[in-house]
C-alpha positions as CSV (number, residue, x, y, z in Angstrom):
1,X,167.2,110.5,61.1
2,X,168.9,112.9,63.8
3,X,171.6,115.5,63.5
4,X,174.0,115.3,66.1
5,X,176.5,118.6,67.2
6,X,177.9,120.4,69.7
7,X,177.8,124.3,69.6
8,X,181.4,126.3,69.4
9,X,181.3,126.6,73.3
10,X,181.9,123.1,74.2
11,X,184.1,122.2,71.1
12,X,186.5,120.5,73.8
13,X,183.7,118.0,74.1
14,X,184.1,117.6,70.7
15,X,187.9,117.4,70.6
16,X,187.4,114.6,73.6
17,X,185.2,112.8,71.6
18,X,187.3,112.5,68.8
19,X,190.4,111.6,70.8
20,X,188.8,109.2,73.3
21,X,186.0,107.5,71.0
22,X,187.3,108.2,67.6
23,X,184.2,110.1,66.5
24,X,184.4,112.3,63.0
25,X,183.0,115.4,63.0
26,X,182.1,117.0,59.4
27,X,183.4,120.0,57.7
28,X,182.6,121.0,53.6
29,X,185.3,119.0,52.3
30,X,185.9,116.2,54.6
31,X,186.3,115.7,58.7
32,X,188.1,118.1,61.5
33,X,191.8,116.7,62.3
34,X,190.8,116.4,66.6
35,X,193.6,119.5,66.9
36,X,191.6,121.4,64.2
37,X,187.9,121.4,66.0
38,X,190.5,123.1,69.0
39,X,191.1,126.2,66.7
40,X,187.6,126.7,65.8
41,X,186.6,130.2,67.0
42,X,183.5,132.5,66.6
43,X,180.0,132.1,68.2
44,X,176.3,132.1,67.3
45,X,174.7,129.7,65.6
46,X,178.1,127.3,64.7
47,X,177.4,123.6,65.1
48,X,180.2,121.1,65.4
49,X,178.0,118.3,63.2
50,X,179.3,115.0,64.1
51,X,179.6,112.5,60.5
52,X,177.0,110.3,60.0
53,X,179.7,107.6,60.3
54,X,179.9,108.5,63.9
55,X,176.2,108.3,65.0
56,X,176.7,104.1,65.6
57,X,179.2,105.6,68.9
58,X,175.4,106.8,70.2
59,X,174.4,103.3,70.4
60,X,174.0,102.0,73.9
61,X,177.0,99.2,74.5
62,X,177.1,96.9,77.6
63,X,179.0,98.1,80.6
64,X,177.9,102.1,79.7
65,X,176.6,104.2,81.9
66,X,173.1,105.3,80.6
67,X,171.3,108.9,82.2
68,X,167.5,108.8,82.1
69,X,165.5,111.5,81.8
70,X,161.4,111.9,83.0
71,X,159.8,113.4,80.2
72,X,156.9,113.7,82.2
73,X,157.6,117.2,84.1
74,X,157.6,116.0,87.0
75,X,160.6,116.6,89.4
76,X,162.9,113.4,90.8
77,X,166.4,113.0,90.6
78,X,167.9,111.6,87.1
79,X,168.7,108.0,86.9
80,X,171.9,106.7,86.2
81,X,172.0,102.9,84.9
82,X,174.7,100.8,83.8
83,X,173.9,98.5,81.2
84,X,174.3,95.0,81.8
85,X,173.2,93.4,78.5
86,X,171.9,94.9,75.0
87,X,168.8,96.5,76.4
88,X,168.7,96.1,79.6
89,X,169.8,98.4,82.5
90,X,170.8,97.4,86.1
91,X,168.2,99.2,87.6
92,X,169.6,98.6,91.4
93,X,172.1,100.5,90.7
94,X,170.5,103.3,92.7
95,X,167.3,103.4,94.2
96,X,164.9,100.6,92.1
97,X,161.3,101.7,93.7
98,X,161.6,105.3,92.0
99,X,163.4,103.4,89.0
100,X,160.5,101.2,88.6
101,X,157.5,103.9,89.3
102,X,159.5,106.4,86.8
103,X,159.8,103.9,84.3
104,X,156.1,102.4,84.5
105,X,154.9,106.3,84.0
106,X,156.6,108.2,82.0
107,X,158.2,107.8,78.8
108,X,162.0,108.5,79.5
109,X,164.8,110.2,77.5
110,X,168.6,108.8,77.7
111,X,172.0,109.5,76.9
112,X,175.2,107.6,77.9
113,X,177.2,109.6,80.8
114,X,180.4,107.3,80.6
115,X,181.9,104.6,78.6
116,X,185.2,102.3,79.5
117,X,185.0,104.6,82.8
118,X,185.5,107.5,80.4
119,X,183.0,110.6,80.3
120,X,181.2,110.5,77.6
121,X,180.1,114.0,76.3
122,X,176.4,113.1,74.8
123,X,176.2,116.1,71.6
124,X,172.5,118.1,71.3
125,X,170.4,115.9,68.8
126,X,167.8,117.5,66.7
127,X,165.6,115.4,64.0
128,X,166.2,116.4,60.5
């Protein structure tokens, strides 16, 4: 299972999320109201945990844009993808030689960068 949350400083991530994709963040008796994660203020170690209710939004859908990531260390620009069908990205999208070299060697992270042509502000993850 992962934890998904977004530190104090980019609560307005948070408050976007909530407004433009309906996701539910968690506080000790219930969810933040989208004006309420606005009027959170402090710093250090916060998290703005979003519900588990929330985590299917994280699921790839067709027609998002999806950023890869080379795990690998090596450096090369980031791939962006849109996906065309469940589980497969249009990989011509930009340039598909260093798509398909990247993706034969290295195992890849991702995150969606926009959905419905909105940004889509991907939280930090952590496994619990």
């Amino acid at each position: 299972m992962t934890r998904y949350s977004y530190p104090v400083s980019r609560k307005h991530h948070a408050y976007s999320m909530a407004i433009d994709f309906g996701m539910k963040f968690v506080t000790r008796n219930g969810f933040w109201s989208p004006e309420g994660l606005m009027g959170i203020t402090g710093s250090g170690g916060y998290r703005i945990v979003v519900a588990d209710e929330s985590h299917p939004l994280m699921q790839p859908r067709v027609g998002d844009i999806i950023r890869w990531i080379s795990s690998c260390g090596e450096p090369w620009e980031e791939l962006h993808h849109r996906v065309v069908a469940h589980g497969s990205p249009d990989l011509h999208l930009y340039d598909i030689d260093a798509a398909k070299r990247t993706l034969a060697k290295a195992v890849l992270q991702s995150s969606i960068s926009e959905r419905n042509s909105i940004p889509f502000h991907w939280p930090d993850c952590e496994p619990l």
